[in-house]
N, C-alpha and C positions, 0 to 999 in steps of 0.2 A: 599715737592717734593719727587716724590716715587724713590728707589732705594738709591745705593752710585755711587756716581763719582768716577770716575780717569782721570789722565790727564798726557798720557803719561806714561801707566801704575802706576803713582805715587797715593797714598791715598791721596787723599784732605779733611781738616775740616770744607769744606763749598765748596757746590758745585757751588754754583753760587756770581758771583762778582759784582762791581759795574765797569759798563759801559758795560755789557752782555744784551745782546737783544735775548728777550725770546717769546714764547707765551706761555700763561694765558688762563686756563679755568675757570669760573664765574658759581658757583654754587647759583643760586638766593634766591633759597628758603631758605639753612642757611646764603646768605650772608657769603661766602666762597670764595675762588680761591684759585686754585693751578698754578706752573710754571709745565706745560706740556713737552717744549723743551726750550732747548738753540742752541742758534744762531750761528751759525760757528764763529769764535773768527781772528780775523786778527792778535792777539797778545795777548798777555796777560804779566801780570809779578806776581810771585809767590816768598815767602820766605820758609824757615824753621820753620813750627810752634811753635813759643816759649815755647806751654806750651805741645805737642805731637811732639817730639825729631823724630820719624820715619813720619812724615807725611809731607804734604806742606800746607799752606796758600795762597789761591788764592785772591790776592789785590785788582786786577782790571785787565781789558780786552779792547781791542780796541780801545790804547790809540794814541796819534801822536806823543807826545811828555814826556820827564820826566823834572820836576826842580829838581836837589839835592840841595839843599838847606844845607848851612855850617855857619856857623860864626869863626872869629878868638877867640874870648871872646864872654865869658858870656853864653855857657861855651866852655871851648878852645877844638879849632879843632881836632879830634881822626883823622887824615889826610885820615888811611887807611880806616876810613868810607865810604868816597867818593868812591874808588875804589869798595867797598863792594857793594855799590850801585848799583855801573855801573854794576855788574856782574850779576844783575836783569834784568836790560835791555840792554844789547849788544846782548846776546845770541838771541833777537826777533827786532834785528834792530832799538829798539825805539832810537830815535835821545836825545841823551842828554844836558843838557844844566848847566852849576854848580853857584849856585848863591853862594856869599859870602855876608850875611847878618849884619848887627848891625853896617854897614861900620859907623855910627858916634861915637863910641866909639875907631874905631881906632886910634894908636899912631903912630908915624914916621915906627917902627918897625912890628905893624900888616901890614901897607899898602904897606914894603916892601915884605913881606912874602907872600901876596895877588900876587903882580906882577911874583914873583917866583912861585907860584902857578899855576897860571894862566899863565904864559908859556908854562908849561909842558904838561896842559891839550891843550891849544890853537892851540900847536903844531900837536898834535896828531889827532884833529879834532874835538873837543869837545869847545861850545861854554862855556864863562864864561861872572857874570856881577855883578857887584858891588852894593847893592842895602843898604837902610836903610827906613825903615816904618818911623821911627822919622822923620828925614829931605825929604826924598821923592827922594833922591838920586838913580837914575836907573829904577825908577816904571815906567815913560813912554817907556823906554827898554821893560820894562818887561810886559807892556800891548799890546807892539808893538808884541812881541814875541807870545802872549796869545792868541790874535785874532784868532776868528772860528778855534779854536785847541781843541781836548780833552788831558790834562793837567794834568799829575801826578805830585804832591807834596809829598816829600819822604826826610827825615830829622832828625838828632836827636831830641831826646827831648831835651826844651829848644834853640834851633837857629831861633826861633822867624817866624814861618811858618804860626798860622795861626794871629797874629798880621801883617806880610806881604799883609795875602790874605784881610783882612780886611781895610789895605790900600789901597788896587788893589779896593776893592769892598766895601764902609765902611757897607751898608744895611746887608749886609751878619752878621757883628756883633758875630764873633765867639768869644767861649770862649777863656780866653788869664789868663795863670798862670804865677807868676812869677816864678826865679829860685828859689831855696833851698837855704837860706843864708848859711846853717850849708855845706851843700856838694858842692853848686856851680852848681847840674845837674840839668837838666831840669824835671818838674814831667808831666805825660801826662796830655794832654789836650784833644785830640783826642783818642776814644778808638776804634772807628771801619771807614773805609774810606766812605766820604760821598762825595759827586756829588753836584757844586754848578754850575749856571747859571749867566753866564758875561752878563751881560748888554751892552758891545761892541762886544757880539759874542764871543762864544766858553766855554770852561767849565773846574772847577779846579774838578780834585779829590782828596782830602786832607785825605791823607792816615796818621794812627796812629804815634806818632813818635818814632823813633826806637833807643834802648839802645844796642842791638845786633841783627848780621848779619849771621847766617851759612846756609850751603850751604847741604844737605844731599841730595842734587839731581842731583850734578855735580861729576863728578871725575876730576882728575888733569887734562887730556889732555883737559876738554870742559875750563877750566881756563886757559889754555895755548892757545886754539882757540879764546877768548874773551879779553885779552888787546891784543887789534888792533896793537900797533906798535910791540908787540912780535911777532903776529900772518902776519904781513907782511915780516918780518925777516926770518921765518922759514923756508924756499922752501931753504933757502943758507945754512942751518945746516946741517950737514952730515949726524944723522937718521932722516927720517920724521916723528919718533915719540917723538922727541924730547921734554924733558920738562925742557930745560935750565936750570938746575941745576948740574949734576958733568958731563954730558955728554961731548966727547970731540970735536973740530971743530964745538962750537954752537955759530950762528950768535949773539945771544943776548948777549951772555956774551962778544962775542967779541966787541959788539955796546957798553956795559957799560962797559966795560976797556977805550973804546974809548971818553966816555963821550958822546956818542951817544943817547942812552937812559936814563931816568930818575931813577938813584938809588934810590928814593923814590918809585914810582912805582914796582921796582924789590922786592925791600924788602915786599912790602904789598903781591906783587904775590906770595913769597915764602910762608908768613904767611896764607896767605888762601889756599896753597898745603898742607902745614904740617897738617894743622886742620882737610882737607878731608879726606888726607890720616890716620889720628890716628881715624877719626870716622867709617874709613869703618872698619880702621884693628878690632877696639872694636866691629862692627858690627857682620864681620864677625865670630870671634870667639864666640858669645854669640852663633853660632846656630850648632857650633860644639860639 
């Protein structure tokens, strides 16, 4: 494809994604083609490139829905993943949905943690579902959900993503590693996202699975725009540029005194401001 992309002014390491509708020029004679144009995008969702620190990684495009996909075990929940998550897809309206996986390995104590979990999200608007590939526990939930949707699956390595989709779909037959005895984490299985075709209608895209999350394309206010029950709070704060943290007369902090909001959430929000803000400040100063 001739030229480089950007998107939204940002440097992309791949200009085109999967679920991008393109046209294709056919060169016969060498049995060639190239992608000509890309298709105007209804959405997309992009990360921080793990291996180019200043660029973005374009995942996938024009999707309707995400799974985050989590398990309590095997390997245990990094909680503030999910929120990491979410901060791919909020910012483009994708409607989310939070699966918690391996549910037949739970104990009394995972499936409490599940129910607390799944409050907090349920509350705020975000669907949640209990599922396990072993026993089959939520898959017709979850086929019910999948129907003529295009479908991002997006997951730690290890929480059992594409062993799930292979229950959804067993033809599909994806590769399935186990954990690491010696660490407990999951090793990829998936190295680039690929596009599969449901047989009851509609399509997963089973994106790589992710050990880390940053963010070099947000600054703190679009993370204070993106968790929803912060960002409904805000009009009642006293500056409107409020980023709930020392500021004083802020609706949120007054919501979590109150037990209003989720101190789990708060603390994840804070962790992904601190990180923004120490990459710009290092950014910044490299070009002084």
């Amino acid at each position: 494809m001739p030229g480089r992309f950007k998107l939204d002014g940002q440097n992309l390491t791949n200009p085109v994604a999967v679920g991008d509708k393109v046209n294709v020029s056919v060169d016969a004679v060498h049995d060639d083609a190239m992608i000509t144009d890309i298709g105007p995008r209804k959405n997309y969702v992009v990360r921080q490139s793990p291996r180019q620190k200043h660029e973005l990684h374009l995942i996938a495009s024009n999707v309707d829905q995400a799974f985050i996909i989590a398990t309590l075990v095997q390997p245990r929940l990094k909680q503030g993943f999910i929120d990491r998550c979410l901060m791919m897809t909020e910012p483009h309206d994708i409607p989310a949905c939070i699966v918690f996986n391996k549910s037949d390995v739970y104990g009394e104590d995972e499936l409490a943690l599940y129910e607390g979990l799944s409050d907090i999200y349920t509350e705020i608007g975000y669907q949640t579902l209990l599922t396990s590939a072993i026993s089959g526990a939520g898959l017709d939930d979850m086929r019910a959900l999948l129907k003529d949707k295009v479908t991002l699956f997006c997951g730690q390595s290890g929480v059992g993503k594409s062993t799930l989709v292979n229950a959804i779909q067993p033809q599909f037959d994806l590769k399935v590693t186990e954990l690491s005895d010696y660490t407990g984490k999951g090793q990829h299985t998936t190295t680039f996202a690929e596009m599969y075709t449901l047989d009851f209608g509609g399509y997963i895209i089973d994106m790589p699975g992710i050990k880390t999350l940053s963010f070099n394309n947000l600054e703190p206010m679009d993370v204070a725009h993106n968790f929803r029950e912060f960002f409904a709070l805000s009009p009642s704060c006293r500056y409107p540029n409020c980023i709930h943290r020392t500021e004083p007369d802020c609706a949120v902090k007054d919501a979590l005194e109150k037990g209003q909001v989720s101190e789990l959430r708060y603390m994840n929000y804070l962790k992904i401001i601190e990180e923004i803000e120490e990459q710009n400040y290092w950014e910044r100063h490299k070009h002084m």
